[in-house]
N, C-alpha and C positions, 0 to 999 in steps of 0.2 A: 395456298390459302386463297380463297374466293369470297367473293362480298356479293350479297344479290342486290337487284335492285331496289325492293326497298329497303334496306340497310340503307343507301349512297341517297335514298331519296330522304329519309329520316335525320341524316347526316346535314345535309343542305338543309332541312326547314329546321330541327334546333341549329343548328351551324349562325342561322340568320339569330338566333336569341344569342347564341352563345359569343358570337362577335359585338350584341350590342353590349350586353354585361363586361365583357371585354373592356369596348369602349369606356363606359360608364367609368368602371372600375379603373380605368389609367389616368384619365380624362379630368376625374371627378367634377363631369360637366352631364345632364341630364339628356345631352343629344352625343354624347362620345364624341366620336370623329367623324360623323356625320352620317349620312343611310348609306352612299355607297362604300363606302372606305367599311362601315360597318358591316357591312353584308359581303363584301369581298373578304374582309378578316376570319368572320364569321363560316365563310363557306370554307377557305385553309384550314382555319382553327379544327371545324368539323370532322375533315381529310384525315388531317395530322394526329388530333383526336382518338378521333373512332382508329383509324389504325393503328395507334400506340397501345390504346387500351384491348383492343383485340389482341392482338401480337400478346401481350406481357399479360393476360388475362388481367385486367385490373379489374376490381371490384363488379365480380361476375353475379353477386347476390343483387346488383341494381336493375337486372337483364329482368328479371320476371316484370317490370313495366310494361306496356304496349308501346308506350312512347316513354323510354326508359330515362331515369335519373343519369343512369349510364351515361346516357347519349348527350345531356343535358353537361354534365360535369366535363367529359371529355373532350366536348366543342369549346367548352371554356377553356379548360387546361391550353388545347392543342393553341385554340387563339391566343394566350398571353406567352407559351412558346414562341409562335410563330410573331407574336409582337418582339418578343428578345431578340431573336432572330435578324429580325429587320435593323432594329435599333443596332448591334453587333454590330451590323453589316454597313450600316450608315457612320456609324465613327468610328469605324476602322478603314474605311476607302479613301484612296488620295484623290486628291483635289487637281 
């Protein structure tokens, strides 16, 4: 499987929404975790995202967008994964 570029470019600009909703949404603070933490979550979330929902065809009727819901939901998803992720990984490591 092959991704073109703008797929990966699409991915990054909602990536950057989809980590702040992210934010928002963990946060429940109107700046999340702040622009770079948010744009760094967001750009993962994206990655994680977009290639979970490709791979596993998720919600293939979103795709007829130009700038698809798709891409929108998936950046989300991939970032509150990729926030579990983190959080897992932070109190499960010895000190």
């Amino acid at each position: 499987m092959s991704f073109s570029l703008s797929q990966i470019f699409v991915w990054v600009v909602i990536g950057i929404a989809g980590g702040s909703l992210a934010g928002i949404l963990v946060t429940r603070e109107r700046r999340g975790f702040g622009f770079w933490p948010n744009l760094g979550l967001g750009l993962l979330g994206a990655i994680v995202g977009g290639a979970l929902f490709r791979v596993f065809n998720l919600l293939p009727d979103l795709e007829t967008v130009a700038v698809s819901m798709r891409d929108i939901v998936s950046a989300l998803i991939g970032s509150l994964i990729v926030l579990g992720l983190w959080w897992a990984y932070q109190r499960n490591k010895v000190v």
